[in-house]
C-alpha positions in Angstrom: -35.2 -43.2 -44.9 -38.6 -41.9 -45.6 -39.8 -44.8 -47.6 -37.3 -47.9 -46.9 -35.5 -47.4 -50.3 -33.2 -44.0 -50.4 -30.4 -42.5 -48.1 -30.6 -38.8 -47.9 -28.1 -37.0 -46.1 -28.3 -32.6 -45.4 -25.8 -31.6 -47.8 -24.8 -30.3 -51.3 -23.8 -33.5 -53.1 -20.2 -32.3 -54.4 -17.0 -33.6 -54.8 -15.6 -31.9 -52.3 -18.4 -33.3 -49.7 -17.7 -36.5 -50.6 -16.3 -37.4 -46.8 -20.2 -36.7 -45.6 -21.7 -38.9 -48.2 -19.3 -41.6 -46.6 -19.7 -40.9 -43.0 -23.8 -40.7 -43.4 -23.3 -44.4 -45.2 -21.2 -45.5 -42.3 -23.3 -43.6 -39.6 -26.9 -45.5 -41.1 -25.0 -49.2 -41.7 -24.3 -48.7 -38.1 -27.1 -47.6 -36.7 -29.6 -50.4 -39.1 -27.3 -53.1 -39.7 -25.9 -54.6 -36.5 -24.8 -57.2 -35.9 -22.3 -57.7 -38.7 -19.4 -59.4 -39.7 -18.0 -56.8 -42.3 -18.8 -54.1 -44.6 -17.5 -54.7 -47.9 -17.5 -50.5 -49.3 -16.6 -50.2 -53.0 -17.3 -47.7 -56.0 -19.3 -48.3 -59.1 -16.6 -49.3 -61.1 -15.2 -52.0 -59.0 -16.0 -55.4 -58.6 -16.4 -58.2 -56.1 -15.5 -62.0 -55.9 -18.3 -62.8 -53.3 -16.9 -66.1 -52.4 -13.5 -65.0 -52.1 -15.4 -62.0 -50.2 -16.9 -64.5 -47.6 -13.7 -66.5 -47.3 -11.8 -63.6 -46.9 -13.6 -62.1 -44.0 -14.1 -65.2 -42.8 -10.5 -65.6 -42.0 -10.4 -62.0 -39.6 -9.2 -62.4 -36.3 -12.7 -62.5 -33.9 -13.4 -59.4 -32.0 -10.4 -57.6 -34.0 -11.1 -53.8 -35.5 -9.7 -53.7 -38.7 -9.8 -51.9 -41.8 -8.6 -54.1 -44.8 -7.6 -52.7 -48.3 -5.1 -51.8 -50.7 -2.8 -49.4 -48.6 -1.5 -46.0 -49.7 1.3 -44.0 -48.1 0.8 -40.4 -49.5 1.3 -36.9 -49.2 -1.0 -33.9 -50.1 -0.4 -31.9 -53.0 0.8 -28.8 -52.9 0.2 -25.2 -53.8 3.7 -25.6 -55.6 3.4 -28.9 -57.2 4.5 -29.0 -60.6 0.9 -30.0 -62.0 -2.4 -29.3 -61.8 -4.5 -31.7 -59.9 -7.7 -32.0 -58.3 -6.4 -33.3 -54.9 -4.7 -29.8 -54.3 -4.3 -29.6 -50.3 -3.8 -26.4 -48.5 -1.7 -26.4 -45.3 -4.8 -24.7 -43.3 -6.5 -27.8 -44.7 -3.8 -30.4 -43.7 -1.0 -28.8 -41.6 0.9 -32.2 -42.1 3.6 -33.3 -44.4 1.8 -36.7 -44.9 -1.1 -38.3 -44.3 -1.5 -41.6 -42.3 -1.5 -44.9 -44.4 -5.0 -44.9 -45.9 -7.2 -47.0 -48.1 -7.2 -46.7 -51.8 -10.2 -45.4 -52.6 -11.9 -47.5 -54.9 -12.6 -50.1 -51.9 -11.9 -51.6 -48.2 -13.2 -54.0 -46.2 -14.1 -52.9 -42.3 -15.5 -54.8 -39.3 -18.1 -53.4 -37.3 -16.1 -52.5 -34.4 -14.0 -50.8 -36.9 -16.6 -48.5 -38.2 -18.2 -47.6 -34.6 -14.5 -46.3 -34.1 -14.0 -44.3 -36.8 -17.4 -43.2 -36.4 -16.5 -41.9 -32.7 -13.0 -40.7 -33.9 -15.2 -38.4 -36.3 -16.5 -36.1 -33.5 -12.9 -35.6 -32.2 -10.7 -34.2 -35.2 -11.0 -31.8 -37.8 -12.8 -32.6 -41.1 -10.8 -33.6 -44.4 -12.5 -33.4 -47.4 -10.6 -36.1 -49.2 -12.8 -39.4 -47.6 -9.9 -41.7 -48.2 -7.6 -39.9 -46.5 -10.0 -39.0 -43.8 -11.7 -41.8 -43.2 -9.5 -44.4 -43.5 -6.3 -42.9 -42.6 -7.3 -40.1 -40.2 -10.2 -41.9 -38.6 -8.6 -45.2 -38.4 -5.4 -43.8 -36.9 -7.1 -41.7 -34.5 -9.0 -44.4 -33.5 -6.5 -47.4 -33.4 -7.9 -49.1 -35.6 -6.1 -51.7 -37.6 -5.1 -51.5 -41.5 -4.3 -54.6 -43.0 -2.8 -54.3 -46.2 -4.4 -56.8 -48.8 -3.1 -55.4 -51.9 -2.3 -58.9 -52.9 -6.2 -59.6 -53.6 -6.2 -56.6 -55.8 -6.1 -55.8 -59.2 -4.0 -54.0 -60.6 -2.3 -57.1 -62.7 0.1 -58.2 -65.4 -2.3 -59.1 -68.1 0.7 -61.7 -69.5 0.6 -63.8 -66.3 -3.5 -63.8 -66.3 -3.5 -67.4 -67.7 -1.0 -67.9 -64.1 -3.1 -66.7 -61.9 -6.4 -68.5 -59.8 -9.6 -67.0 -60.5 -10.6 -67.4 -56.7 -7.3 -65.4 -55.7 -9.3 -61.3 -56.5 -11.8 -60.2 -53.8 -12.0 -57.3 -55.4 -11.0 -55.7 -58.9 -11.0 -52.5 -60.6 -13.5 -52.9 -63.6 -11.8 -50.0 -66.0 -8.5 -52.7 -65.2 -9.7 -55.5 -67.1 -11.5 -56.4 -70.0 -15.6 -56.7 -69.3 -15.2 -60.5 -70.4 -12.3 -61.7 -67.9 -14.1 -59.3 -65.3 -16.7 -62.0 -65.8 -14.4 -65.0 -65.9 -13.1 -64.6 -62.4 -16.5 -64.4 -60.8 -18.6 -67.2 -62.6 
């Protein structure tokens, strides 16, 4: 960080590179940020209850390496799947019929212990270029590091049982889910 403000990592900045762009964020929190608690990573579009946040990591075991976060169980996509799609995965990319259980991408929670292992599990396997899969899955496997499904804090929800549900419930919600205005509800 030349000037205290921007994170530059040595690469093309494609979609396809994405995994690097992750890595260098989870290589500089951990060399600049210690000690912490957690790392709450999330895209643009999502959003954050930050006292359900604090709460939430607040209630991890001490000294435990986990990754928490909406789990996936997937498979890559195939030469011979019957659509098109982005996510197409080559067998000399991923020899393997699945991959691990892995974070949905739009956000997890990990503890520091949790990122120094994946981080060290990073120089021991091959690189994937899909970061979810990779770093979450691949990296967290490899490195026995915990996943604990929280998929009950998430959003996707049944808009009908909205007036049901406590605000305080969401850590963290997808903002193309929801209208703008009840985005706004849960966290004020």
């Amino acid at each position: 960080m030349k000037h205290g403000d921007i994170l530059q990592g040595d690469y093309e900045d494609t979609y396809r590179n994405l995994t690097l762009k992750h890595l260098s964020v989870l290589r500089y929190v951990s060399a600049v940020c210690s000690p912490l608690k957690a790392v709450v990573k999330m895209d643009v579009d999502v959003n954050w209850n930050l006292v359900a946040t604090s709460l939430y990591i607040k209630s991890f075991p001490r000294n435990k390496c986990l990754v928490s976060c909406f789990r996936v169980i997937g498979k890559p996509y195939r030469e011979d799947a019957d659509v098109w799609t982005k996510w197409f995965v080559t067998r000399e990319e991923y020899p393997y019929d699945s991959y691990p259980p892995f974070c949905l991408g739009m956000a997890y929670i990990a503890t520091e212990c949790a990122i120094a292992n994946m981080l060290d599990a990073a120089t021991q396997v091959k690189f994937f270029w899909i970061d979810d899969v990779f770093t979450t899955g691949i990296l967290r496997e490899r490195s026995n590091t915990t996943l604990m499904d929280n998929s009950l804090y998430y959003l996707p929800y049944d808009y009908m049982t909205e007036s049901r549900r406590s605000y305080w419930e969401d850590v963290l919600f997808h903002l193309d889910s929801i209208p703008v205005d009840l985005s706004w509800n849960r966290i004020v």
